[in-house]
mmJSON file of the N, C-alpha and C atoms, coordinates in Angstrom:
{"data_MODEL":{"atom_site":{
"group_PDB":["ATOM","ATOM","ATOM","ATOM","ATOM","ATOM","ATOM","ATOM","ATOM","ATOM","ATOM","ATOM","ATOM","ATOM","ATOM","ATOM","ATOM","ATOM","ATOM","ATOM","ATOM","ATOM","ATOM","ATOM","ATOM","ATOM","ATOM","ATOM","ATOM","ATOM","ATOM","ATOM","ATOM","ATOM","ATOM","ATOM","ATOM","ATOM","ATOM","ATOM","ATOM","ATOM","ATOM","ATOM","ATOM","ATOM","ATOM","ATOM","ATOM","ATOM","ATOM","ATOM","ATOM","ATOM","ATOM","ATOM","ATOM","ATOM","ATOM","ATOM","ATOM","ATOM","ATOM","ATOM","ATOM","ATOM","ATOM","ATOM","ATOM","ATOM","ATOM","ATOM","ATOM","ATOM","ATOM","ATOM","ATOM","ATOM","ATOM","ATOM","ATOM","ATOM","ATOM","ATOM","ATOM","ATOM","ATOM","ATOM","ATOM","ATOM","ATOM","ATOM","ATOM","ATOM","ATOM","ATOM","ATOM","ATOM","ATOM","ATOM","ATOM","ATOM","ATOM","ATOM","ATOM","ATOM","ATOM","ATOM","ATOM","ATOM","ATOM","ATOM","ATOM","ATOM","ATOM","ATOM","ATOM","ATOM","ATOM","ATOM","ATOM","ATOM","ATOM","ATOM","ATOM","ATOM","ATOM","ATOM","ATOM","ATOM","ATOM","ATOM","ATOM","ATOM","ATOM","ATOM","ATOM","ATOM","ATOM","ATOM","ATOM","ATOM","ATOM","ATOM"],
"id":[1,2,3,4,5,6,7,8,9,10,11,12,13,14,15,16,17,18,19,20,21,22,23,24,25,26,27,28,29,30,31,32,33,34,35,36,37,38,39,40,41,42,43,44,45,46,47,48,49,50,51,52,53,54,55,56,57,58,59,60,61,62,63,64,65,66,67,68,69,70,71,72,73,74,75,76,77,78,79,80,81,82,83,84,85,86,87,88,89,90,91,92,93,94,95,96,97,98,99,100,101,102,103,104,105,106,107,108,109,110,111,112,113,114,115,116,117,118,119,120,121,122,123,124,125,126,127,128,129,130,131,132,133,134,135,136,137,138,139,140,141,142,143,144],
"type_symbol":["N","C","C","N","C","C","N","C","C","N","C","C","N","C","C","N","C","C","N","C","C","N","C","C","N","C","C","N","C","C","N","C","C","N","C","C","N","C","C","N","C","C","N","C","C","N","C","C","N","C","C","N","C","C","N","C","C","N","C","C","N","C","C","N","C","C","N","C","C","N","C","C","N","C","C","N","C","C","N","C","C","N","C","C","N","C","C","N","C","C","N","C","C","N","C","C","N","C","C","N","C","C","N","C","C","N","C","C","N","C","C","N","C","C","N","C","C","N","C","C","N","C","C","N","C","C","N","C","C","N","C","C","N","C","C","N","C","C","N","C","C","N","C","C"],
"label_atom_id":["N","CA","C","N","CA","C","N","CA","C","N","CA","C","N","CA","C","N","CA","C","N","CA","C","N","CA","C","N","CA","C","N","CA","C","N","CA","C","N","CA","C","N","CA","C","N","CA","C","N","CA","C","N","CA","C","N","CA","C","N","CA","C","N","CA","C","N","CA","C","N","CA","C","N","CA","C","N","CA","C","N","CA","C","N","CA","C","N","CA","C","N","CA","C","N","CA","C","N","CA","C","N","CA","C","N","CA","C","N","CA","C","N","CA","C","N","CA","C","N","CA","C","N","CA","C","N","CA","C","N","CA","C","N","CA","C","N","CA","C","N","CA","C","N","CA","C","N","CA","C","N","CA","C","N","CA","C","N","CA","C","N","CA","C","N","CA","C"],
"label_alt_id":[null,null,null,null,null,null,null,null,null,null,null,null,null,null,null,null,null,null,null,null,null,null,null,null,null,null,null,null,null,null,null,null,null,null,null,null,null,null,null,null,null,null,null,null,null,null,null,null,null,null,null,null,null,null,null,null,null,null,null,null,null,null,null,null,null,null,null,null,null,null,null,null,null,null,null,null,null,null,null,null,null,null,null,null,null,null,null,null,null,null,null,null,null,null,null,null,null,null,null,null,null,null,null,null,null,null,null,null,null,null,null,null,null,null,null,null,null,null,null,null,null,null,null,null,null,null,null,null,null,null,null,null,null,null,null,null,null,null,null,null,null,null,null,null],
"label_comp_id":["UNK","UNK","UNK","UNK","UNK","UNK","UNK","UNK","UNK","UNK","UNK","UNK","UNK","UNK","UNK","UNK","UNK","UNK","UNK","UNK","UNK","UNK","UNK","UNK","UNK","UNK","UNK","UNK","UNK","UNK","UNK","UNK","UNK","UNK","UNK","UNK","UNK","UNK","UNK","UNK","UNK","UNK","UNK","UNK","UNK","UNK","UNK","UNK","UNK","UNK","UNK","UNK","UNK","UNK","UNK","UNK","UNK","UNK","UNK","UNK","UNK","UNK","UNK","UNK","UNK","UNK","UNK","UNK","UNK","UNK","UNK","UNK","UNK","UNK","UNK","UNK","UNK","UNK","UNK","UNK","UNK","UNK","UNK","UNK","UNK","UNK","UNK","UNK","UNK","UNK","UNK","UNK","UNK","UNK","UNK","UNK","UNK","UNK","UNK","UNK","UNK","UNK","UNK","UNK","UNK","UNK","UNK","UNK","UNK","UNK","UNK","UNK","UNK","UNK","UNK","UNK","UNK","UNK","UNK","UNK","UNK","UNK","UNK","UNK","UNK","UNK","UNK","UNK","UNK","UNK","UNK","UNK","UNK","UNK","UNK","UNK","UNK","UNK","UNK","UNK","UNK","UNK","UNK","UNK"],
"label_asym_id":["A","A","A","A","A","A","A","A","A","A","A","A","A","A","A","A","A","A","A","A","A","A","A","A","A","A","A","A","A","A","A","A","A","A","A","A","A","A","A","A","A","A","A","A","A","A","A","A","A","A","A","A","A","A","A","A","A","A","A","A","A","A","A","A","A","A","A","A","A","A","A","A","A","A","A","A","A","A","A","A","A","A","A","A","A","A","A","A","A","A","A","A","A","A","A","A","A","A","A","A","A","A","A","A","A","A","A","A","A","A","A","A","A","A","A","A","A","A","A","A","A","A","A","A","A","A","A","A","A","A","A","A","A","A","A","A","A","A","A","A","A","A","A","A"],
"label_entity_id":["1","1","1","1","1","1","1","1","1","1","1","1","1","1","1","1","1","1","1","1","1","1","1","1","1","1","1","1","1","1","1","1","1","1","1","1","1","1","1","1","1","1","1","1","1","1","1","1","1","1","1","1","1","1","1","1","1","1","1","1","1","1","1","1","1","1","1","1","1","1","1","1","1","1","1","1","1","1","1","1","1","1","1","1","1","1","1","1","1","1","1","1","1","1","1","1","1","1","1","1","1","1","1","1","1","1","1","1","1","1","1","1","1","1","1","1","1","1","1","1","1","1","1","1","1","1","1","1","1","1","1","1","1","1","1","1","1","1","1","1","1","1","1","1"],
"label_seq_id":[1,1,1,2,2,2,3,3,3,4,4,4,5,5,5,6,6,6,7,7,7,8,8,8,9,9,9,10,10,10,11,11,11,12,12,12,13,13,13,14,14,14,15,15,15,16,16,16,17,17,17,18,18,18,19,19,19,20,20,20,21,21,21,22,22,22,23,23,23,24,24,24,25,25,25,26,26,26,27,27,27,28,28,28,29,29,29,30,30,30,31,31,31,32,32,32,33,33,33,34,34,34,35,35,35,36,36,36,37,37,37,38,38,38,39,39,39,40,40,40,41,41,41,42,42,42,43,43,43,44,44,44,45,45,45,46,46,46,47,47,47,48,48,48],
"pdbx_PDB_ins_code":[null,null,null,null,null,null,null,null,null,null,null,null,null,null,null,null,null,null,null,null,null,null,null,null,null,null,null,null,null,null,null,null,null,null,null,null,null,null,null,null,null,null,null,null,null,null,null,null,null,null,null,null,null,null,null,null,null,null,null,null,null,null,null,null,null,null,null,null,null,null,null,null,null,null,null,null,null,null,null,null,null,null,null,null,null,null,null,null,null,null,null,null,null,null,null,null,null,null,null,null,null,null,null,null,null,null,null,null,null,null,null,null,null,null,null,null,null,null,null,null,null,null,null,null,null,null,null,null,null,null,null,null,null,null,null,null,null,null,null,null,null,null,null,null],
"Cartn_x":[-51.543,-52.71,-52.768,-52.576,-52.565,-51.615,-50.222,-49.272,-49.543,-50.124,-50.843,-52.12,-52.5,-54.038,-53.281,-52.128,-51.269,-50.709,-50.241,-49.334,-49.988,-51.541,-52.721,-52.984,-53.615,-53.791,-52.786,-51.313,-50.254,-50.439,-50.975,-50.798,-52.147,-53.254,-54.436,-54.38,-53.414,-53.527,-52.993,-52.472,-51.324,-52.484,-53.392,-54.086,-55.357,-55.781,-56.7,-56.082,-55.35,-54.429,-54.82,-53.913,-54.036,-56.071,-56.579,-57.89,-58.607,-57.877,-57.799,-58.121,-56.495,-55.971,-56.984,-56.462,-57.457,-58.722,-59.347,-61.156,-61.33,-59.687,-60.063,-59.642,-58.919,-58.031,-59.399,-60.263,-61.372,-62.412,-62.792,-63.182,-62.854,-61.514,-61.116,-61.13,-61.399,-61.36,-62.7,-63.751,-65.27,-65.424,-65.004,-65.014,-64.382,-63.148,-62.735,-63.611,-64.029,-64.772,-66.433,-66.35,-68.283,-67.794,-66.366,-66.07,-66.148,-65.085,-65.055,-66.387,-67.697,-68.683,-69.214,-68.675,-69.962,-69.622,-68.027,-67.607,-67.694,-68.225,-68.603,-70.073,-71.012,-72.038,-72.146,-71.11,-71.293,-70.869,-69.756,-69.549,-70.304,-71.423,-72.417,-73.339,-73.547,-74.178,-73.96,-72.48,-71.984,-72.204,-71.666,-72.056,-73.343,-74.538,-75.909,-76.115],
"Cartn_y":[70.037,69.335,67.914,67.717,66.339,65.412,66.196,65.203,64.938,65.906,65.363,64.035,64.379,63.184,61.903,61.911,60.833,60.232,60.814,60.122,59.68,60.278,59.839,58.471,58.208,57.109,56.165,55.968,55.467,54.762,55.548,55.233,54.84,54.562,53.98,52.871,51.86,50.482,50.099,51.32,51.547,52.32,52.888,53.3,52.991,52.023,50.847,49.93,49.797,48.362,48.964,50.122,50.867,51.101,51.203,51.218,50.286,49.242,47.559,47.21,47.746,47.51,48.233,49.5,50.74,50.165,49.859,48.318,47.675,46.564,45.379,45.634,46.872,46.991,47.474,48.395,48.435,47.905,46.795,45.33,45.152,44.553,43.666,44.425,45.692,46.742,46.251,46.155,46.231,44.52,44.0,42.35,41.991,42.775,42.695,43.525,44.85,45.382,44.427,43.86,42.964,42.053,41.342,40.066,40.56,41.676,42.132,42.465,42.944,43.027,42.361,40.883,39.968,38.984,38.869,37.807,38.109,39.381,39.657,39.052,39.454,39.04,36.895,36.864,35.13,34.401,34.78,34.884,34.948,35.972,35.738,34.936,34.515,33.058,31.748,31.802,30.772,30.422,31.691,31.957,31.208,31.684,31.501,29.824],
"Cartn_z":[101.462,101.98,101.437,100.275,99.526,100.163,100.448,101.304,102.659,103.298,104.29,104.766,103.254,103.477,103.119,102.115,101.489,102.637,103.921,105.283,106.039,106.311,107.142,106.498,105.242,104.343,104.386,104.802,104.762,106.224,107.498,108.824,108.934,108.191,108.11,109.143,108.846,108.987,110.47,111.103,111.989,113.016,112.618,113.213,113.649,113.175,112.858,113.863,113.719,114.767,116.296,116.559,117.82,118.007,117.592,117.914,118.486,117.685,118.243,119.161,119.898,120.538,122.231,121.615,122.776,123.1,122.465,122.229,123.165,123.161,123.401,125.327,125.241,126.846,127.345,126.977,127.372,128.131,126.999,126.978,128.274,128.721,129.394,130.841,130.935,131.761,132.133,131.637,131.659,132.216,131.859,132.417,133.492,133.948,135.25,136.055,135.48,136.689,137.093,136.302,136.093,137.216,136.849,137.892,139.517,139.383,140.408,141.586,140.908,140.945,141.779,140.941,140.995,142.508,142.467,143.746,144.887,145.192,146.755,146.811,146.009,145.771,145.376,145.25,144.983,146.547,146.914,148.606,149.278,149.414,150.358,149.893,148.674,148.459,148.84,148.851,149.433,151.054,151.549,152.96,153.727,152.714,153.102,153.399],
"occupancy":[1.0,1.0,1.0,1.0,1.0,1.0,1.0,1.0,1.0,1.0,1.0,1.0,1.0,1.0,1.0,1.0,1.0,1.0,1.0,1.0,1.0,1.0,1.0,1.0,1.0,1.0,1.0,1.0,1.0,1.0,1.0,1.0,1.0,1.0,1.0,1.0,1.0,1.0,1.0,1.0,1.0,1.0,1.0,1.0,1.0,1.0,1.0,1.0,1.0,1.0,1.0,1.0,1.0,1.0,1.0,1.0,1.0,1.0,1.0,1.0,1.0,1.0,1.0,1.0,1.0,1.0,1.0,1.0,1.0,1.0,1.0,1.0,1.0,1.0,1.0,1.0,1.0,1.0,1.0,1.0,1.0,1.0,1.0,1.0,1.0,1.0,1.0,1.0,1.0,1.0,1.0,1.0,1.0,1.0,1.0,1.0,1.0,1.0,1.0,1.0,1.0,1.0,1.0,1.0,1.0,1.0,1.0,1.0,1.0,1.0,1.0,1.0,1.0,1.0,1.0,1.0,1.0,1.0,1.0,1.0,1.0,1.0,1.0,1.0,1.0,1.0,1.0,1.0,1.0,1.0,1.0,1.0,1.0,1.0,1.0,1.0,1.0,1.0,1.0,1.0,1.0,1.0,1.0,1.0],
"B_iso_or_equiv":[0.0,0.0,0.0,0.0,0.0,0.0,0.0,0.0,0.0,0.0,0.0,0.0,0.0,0.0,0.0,0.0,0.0,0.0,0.0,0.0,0.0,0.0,0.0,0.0,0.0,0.0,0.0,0.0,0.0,0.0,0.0,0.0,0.0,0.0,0.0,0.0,0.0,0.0,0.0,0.0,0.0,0.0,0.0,0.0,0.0,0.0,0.0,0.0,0.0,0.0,0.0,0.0,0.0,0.0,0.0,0.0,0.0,0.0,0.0,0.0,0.0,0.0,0.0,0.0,0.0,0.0,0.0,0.0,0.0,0.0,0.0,0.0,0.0,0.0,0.0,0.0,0.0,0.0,0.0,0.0,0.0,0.0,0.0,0.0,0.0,0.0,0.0,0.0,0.0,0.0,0.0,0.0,0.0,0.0,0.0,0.0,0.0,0.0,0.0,0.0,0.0,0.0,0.0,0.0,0.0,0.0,0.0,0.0,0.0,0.0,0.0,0.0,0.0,0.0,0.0,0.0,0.0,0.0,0.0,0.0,0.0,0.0,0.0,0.0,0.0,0.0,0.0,0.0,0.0,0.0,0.0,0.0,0.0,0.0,0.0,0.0,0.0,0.0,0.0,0.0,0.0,0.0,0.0,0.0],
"pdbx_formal_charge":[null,null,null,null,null,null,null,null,null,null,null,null,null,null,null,null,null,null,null,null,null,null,null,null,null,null,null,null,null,null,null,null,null,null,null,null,null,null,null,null,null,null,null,null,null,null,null,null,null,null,null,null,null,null,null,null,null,null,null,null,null,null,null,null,null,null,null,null,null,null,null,null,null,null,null,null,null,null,null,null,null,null,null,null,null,null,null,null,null,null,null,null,null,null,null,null,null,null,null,null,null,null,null,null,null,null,null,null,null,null,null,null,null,null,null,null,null,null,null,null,null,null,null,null,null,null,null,null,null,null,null,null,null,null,null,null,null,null,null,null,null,null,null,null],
"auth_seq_id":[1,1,1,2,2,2,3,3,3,4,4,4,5,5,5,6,6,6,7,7,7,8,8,8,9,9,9,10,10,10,11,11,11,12,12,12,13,13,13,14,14,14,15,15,15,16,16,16,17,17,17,18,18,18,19,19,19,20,20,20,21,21,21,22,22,22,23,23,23,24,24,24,25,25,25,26,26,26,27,27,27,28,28,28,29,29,29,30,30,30,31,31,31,32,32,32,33,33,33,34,34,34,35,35,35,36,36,36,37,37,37,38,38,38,39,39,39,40,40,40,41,41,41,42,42,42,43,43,43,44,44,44,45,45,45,46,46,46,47,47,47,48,48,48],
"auth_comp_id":["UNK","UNK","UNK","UNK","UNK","UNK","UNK","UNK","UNK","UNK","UNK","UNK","UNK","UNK","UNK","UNK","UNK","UNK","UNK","UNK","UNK","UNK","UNK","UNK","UNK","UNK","UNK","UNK","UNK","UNK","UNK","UNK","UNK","UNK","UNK","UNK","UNK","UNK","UNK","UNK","UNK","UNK","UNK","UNK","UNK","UNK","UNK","UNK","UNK","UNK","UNK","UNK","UNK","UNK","UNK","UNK","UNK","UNK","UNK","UNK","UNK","UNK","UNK","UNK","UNK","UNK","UNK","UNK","UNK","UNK","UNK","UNK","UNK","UNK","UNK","UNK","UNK","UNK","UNK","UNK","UNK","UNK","UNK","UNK","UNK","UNK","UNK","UNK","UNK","UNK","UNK","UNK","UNK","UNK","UNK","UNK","UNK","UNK","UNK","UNK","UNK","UNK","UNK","UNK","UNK","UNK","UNK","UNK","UNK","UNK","UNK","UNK","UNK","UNK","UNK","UNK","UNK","UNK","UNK","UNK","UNK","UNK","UNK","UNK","UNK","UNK","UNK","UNK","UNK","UNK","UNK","UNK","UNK","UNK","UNK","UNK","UNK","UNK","UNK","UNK","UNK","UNK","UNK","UNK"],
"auth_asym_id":["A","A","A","A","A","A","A","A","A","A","A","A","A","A","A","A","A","A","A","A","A","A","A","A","A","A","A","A","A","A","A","A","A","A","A","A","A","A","A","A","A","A","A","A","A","A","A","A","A","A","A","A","A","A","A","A","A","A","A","A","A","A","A","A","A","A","A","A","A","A","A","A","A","A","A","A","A","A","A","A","A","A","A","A","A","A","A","A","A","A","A","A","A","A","A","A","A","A","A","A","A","A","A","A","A","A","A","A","A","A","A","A","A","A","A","A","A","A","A","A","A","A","A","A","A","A","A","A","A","A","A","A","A","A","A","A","A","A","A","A","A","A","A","A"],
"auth_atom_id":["N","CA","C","N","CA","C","N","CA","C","N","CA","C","N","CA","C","N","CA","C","N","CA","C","N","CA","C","N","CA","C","N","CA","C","N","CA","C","N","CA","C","N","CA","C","N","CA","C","N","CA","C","N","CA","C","N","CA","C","N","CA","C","N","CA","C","N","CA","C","N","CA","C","N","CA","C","N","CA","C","N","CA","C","N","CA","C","N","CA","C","N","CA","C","N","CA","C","N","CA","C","N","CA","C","N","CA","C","N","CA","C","N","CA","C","N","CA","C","N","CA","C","N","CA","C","N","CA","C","N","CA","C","N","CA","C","N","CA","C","N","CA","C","N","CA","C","N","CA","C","N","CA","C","N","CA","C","N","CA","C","N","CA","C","N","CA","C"],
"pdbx_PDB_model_num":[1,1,1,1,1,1,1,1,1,1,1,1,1,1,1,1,1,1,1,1,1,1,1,1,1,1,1,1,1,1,1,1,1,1,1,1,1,1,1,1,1,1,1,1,1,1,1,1,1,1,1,1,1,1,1,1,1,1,1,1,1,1,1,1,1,1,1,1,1,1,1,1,1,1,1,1,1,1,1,1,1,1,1,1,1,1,1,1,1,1,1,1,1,1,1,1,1,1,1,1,1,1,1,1,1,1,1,1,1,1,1,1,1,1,1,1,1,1,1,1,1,1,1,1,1,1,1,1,1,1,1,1,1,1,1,1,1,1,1,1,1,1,1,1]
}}}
């Protein structure tokens, strides 16, 4: 069990990174879908 918590503690930093990472693709998931959103709705502003 100890060598186990010792390899987890080792991949801390490695795993921390990837969380990051997983976050920020998120993020950017959530900001394309907002844009996406928003330019049909700015189009018919323009339209008007």
């Amino acid at each position: 069990m100890t060598q186990l918590i010792g390899e987890l503690g080792s991949k801390l930093q490695e795993l921390e990174d990837l969380g990051a990472l997983v976050a920020a693709a998120h993020l950017q998931a959530a900001i394309d879908s907002l844009r996406a959103y928003r330019e049909p709705e700015q189009n018919r502003s323009k339209a008007d």
